[in-house]
RODO-2510 file (C-alpha; in nm, 4 decimals, decimal comma):
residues 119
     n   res          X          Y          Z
     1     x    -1,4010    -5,2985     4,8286
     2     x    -1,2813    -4,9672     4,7092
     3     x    -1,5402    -4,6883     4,6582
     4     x    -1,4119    -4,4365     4,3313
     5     x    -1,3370    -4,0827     4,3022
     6     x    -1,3531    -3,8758     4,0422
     7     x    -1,0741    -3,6444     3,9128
     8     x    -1,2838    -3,4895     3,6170
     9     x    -1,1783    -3,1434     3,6374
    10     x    -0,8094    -3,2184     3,7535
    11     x    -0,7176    -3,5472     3,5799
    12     x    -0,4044    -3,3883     3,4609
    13     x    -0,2740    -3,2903     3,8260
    14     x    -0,4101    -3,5764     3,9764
    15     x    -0,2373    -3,8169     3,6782
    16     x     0,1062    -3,5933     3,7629
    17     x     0,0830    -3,6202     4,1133
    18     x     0,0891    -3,2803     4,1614
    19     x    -0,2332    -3,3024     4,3669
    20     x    -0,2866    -3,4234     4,7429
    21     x    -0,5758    -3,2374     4,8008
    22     x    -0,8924    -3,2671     4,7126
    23     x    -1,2489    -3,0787     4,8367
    24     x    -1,5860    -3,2576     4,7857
    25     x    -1,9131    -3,1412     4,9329
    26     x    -2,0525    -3,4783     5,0845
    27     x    -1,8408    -3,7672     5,1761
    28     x    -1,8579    -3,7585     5,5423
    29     x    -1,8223    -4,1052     5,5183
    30     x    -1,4503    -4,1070     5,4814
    31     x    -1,2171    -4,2618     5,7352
    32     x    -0,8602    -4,1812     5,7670
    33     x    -0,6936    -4,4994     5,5813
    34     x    -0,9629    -4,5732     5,3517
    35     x    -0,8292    -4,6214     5,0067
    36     x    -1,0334    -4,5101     4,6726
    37     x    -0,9717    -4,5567     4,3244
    38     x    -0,8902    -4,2840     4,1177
    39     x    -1,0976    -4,1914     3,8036
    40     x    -1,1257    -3,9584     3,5405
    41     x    -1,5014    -3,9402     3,5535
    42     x    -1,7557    -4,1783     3,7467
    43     x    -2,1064    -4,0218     3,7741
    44     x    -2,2822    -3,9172     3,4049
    45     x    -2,1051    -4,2301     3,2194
    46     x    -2,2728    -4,3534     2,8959
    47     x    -2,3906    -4,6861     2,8318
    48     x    -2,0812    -4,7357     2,6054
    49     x    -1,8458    -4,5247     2,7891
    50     x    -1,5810    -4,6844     3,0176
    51     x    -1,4484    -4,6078     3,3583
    52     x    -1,1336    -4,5420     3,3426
    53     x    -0,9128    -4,5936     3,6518
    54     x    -0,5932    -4,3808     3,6825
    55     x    -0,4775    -4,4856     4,0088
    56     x    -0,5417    -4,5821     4,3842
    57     x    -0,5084    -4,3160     4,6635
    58     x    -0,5139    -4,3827     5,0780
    59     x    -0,6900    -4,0825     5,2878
    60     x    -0,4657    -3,9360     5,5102
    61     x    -0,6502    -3,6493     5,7005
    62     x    -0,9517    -3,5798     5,6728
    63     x    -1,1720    -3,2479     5,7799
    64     x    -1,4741    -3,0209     5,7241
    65     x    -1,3749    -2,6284     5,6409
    66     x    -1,5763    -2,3358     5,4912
    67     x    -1,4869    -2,3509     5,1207
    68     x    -1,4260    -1,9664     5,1435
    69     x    -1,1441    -2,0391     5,4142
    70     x    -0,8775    -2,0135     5,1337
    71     x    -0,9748    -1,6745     5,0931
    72     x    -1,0244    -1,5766     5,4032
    73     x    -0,6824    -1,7138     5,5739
    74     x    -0,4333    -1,5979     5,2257
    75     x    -0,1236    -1,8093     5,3571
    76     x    -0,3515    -2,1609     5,3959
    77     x    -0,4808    -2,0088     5,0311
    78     x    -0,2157    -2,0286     4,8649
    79     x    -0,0742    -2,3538     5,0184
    80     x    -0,3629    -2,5415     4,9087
    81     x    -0,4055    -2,3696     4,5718
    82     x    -0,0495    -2,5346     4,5466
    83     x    -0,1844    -2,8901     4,7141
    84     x    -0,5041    -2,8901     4,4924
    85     x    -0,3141    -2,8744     4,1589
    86     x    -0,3684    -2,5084     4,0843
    87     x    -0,0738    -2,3062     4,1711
    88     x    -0,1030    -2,0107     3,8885
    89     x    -0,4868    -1,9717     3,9904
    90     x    -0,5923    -1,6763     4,2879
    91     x    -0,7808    -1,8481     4,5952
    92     x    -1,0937    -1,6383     4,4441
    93     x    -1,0999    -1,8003     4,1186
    94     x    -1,0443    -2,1313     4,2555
    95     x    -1,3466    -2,0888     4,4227
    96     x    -1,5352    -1,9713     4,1659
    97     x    -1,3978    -2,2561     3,9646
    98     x    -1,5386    -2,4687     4,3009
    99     x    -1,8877    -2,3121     4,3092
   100     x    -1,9577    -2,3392     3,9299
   101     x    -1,8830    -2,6872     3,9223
   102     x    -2,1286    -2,7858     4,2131
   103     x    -2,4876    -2,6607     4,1882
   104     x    -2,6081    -2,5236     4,5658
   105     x    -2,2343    -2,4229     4,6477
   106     x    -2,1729    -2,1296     4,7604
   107     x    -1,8411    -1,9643     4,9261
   108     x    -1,9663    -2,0225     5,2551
   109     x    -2,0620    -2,3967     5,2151
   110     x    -1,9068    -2,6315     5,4273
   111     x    -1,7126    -2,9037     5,2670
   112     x    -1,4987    -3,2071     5,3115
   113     x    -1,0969    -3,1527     5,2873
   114     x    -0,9680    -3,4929     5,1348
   115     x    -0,5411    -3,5350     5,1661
   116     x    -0,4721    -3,8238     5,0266
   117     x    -0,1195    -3,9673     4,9193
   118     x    -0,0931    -4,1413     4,5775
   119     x    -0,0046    -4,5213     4,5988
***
């Protein structure tokens, strides 16, 4: 059985396949292989409100990194802004954008790195 994963904030990238990366904080659980379904939103659902699937993904690498790393080393910034869906945004912002989106995150949290390719 396939275990969802929420695109929320980057349904558009993730729905244009412009995004192979994803960070989470949690889901240590992953294995290299494992394959998830992709969603636009999965936790905070109404009663009456559907999931809705977009499409299914296979992990490919899998690794835990200081979130502030794409700050702190500018050329793996900037490739992963890319990789993440969010080429026009500075690796500052982006983790900003991170932080404000997951209470207790901070730049120096450690989180999970998620490449995936899009089946």
């Amino acid at each position: 059985m396939s275990r969802n994963i929420s695109f929320a904030l980057t349904t558009r990238q993730f729905n244009e396949r412009t995004k192979d990366v994803t960070r989470r904080l949690g889901w240590e659980f992953l294995k290299v292989g494992d394959r998830l379904h992709g969603c636009k939103k999965c936790m905070g659902l109404r009663p009456d409100e559907p999931l809705v699937r977009l499409h299914d993904i296979e992990v490919t690498i899998i690794r835990r990194e200081r979130l502030d790393r794409i700050v702190t080393d500018p050329v793996y910034g900037s490739e992963e802004l890319r990789r993440e869906g969010f080429p026009f945004m500075s690796p500052d912002e982006f983790v900003a954008f991170f932080c404000a989106s997951h209470p207790k995150c901070t730049p120096e949290s450690v989180i999970t790195r998620i490449e995936f390719k899009h089946l």
